[in-house]
C-alpha beads as a LAMMPS data file, in Angstrom:
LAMMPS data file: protein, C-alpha beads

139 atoms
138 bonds

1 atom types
1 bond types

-500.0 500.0 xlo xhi
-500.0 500.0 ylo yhi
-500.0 500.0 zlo zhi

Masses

1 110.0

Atoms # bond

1 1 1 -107.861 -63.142 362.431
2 1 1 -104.942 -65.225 362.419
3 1 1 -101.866 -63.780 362.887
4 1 1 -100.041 -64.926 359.827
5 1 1 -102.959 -65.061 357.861
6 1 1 -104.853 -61.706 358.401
7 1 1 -101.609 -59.512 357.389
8 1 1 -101.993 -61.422 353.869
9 1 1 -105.296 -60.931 353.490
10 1 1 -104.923 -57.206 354.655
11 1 1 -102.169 -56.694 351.893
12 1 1 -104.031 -58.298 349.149
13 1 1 -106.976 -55.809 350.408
14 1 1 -104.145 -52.956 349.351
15 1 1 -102.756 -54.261 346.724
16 1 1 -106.304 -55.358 344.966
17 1 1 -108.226 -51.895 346.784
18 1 1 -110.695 -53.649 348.196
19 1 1 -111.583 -54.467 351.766
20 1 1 -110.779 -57.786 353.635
21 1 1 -114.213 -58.461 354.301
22 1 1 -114.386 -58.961 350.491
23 1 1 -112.410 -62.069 350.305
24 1 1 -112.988 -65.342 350.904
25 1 1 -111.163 -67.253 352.942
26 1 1 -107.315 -68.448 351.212
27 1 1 -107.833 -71.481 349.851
28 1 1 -104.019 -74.057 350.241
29 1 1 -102.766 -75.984 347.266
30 1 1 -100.348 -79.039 346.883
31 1 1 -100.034 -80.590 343.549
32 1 1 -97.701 -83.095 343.534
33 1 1 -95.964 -84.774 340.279
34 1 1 -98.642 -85.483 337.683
35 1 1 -101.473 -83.300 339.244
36 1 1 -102.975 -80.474 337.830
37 1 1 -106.809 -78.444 337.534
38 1 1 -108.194 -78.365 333.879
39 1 1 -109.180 -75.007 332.406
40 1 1 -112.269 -73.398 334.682
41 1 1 -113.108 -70.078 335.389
42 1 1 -113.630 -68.536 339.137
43 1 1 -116.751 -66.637 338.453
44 1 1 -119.669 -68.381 339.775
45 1 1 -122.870 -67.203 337.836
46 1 1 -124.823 -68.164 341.040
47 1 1 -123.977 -65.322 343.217
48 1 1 -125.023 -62.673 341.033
49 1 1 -127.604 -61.459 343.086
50 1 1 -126.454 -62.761 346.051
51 1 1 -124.808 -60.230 349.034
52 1 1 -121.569 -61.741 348.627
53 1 1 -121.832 -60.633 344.792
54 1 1 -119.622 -62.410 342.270
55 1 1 -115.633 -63.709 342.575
56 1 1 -114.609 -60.326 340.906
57 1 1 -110.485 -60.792 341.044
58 1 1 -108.361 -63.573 342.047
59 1 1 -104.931 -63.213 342.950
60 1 1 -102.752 -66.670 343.296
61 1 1 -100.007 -66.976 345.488
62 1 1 -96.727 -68.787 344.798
63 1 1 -95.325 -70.429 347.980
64 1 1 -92.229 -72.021 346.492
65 1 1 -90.451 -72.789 343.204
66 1 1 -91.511 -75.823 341.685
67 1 1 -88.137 -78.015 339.631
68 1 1 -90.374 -78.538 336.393
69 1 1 -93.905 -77.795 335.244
70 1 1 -96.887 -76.149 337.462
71 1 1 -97.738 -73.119 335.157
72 1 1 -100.977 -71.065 335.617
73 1 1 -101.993 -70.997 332.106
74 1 1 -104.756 -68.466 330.289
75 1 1 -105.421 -70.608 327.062
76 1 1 -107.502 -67.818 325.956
77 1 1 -104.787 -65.211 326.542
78 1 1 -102.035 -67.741 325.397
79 1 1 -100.234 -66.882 328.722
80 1 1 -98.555 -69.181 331.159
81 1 1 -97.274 -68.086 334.460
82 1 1 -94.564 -70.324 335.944
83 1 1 -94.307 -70.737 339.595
84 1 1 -92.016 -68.792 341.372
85 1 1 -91.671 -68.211 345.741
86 1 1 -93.154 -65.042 346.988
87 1 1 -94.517 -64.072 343.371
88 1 1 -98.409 -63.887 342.657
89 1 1 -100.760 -63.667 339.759
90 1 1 -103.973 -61.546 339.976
91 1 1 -106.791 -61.521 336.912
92 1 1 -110.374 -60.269 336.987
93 1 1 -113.531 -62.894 336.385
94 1 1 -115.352 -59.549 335.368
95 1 1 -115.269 -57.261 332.350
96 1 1 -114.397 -53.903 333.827
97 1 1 -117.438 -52.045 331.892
98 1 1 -119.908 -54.438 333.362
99 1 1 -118.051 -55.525 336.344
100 1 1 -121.237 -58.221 337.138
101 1 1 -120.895 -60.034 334.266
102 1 1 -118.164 -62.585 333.680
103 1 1 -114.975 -61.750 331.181
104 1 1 -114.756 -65.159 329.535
105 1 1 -110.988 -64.639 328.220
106 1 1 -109.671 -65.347 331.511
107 1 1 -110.813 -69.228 331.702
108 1 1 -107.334 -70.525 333.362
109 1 1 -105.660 -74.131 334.334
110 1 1 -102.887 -75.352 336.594
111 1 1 -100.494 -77.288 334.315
112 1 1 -99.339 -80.393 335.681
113 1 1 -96.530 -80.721 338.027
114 1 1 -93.789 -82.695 336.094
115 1 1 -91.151 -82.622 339.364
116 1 1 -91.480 -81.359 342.993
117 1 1 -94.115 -80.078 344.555
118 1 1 -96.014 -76.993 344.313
119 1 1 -97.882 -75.342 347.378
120 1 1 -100.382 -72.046 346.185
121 1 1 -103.141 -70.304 347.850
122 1 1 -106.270 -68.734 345.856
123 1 1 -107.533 -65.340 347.421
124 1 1 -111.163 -64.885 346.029
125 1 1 -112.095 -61.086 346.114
126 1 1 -115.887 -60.654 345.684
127 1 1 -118.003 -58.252 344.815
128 1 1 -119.209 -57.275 347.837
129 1 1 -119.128 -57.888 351.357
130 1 1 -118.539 -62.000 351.063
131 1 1 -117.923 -61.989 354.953
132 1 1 -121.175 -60.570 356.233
133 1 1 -122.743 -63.289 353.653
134 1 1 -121.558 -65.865 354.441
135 1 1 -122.104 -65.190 358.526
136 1 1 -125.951 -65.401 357.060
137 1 1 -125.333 -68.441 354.721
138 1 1 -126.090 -66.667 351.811
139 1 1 -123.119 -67.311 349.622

Bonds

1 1 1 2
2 1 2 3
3 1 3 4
4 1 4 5
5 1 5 6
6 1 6 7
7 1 7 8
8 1 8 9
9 1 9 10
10 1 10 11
11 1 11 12
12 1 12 13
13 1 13 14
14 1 14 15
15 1 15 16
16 1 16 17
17 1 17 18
18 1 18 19
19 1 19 20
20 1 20 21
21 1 21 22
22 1 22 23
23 1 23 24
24 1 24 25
25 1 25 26
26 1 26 27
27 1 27 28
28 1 28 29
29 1 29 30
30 1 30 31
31 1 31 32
32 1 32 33
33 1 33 34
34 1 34 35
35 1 35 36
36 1 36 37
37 1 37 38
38 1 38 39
39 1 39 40
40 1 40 41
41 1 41 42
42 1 42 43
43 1 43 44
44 1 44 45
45 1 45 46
46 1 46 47
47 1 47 48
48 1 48 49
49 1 49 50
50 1 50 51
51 1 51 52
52 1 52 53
53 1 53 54
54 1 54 55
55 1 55 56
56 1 56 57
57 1 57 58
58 1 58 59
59 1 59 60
60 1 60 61
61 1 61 62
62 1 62 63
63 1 63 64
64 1 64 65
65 1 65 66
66 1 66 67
67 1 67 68
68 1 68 69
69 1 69 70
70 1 70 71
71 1 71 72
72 1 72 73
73 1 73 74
74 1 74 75
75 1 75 76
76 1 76 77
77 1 77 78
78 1 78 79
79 1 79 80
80 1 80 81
81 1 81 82
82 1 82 83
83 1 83 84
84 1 84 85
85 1 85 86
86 1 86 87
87 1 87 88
88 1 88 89
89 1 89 90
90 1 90 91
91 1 91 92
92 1 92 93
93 1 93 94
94 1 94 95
95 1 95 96
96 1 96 97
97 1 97 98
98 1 98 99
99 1 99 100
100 1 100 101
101 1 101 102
102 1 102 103
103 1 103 104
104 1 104 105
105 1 105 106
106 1 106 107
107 1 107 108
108 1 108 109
109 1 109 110
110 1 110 111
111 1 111 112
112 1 112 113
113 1 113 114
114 1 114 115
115 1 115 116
116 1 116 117
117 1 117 118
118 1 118 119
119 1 119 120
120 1 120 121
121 1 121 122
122 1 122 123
123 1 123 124
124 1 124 125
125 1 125 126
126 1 126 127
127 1 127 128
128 1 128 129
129 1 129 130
130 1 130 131
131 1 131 132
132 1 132 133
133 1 133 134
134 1 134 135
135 1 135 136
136 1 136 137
137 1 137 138
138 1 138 139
């Protein structure tokens, strides 16, 4: 409910056509020179059969330009996305005929930062109602 922070989620609701109470909440990045995230995937197996249901989309946020380095990269996909202010990324976890079960091709890693800094913010959109969940601990 935060002023700055609800409008975002709101538009990512829009953009993604889901509802807000889908998402979790944004998760901040900083990687400074030398940092990066090896190659994961956001789908948590887990919370299949939870209420929150599975991380179905995410949709990365740019905050600034980095100088050098910082790429999102999809190994799998051989695409790198480089860092730009006010751009975003968005990929599914889930295969779109079986949108429970997790699409493997988009296992991703942030690249390292080779100069400057790079601020991001992850917007997990679940399944299902990931709010409600996690008001119950059930997520």
């Amino acid at each position: 409910n935060h002023p700055v922070i609800g409008p975002v989620i709101e538009r990512i609701a829009n953009v993604t056509g889901t509802h807000p109470h889908n998402s979790e909440h944004l998760q901040l990045l900083r990687y400074e020179p030398g940092q990066y995230y090896h190659q994961h995937h956001d789908y948590i197996e887990y919370q299949q059969g939870l209420p929150c249901g599975v991380r179905m989309l995410t949709l990365f946020l740019y905050l600034n330009d980095v100088e050098d380095g910082g790429g999102t990269r999809f190994p799998l996909l051989d695409i790198t996305v480089q860092p730009k202010k006010g751009t975003a990324v968005l990929w599914p976890s889930v295969l779109d005929e079986d949108p429970e079960e997790k699409d493997k091709r988009t296992d991703h890693e942030a690249l390292p930062v080779i100069s400057g800094i790079k601020y991001g913010a992850n917007a997990w959109i679940h399944s299902r109602n990931y709010r409600a969940a996690e008001e119950i601990e059930c997520t």
